[in-house]
C-alpha positions in Angstrom: -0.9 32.1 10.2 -1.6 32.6 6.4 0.0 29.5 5.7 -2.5 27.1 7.3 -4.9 28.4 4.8 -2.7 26.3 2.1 -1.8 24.0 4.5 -4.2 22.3 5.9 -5.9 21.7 2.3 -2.9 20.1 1.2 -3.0 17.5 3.8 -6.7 16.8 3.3 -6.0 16.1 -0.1 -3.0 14.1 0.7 -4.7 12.2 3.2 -7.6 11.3 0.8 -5.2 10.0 -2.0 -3.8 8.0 0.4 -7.1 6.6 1.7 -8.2 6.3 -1.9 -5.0 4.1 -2.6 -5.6 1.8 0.3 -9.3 1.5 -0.7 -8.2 0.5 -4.2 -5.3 -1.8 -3.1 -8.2 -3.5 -0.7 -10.5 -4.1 -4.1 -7.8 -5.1 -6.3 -7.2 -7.9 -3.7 -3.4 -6.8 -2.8 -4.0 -8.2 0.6 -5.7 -11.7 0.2 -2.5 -14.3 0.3 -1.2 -12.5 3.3 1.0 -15.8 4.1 2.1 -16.7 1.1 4.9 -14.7 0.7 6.4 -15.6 3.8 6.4 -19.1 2.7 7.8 -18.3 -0.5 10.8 -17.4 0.8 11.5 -20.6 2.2 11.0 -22.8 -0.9 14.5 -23.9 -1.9 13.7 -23.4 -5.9 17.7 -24.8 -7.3 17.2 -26.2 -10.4 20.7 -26.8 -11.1 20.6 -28.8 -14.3 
């Protein structure tokens, strides 16, 4: 039961890093072009000179 006491904080603190991650990846504008990668993909790019 002792072990919750260490626990639980560590999974706060995990969870807020993770939250503070997304936050920043939101900010940074990591998810704007959302579609543009998937179309990416599909431009044939050869440039066999």
């Amino acid at each position: 039961m002792s072990i919750l006491l260490y626990l639980i904080p560590i999974a706060l603190v995990l969870g807020l890093i993770g939250l503070a991650g997304f936050i920043w990846a939101l900010k940074t504008g990591q998810y704007d072009d959302l579609d543009g990668a998937a179309r990416r993909i599909l431009i044939d790019e050869d440039n066999e000179d």
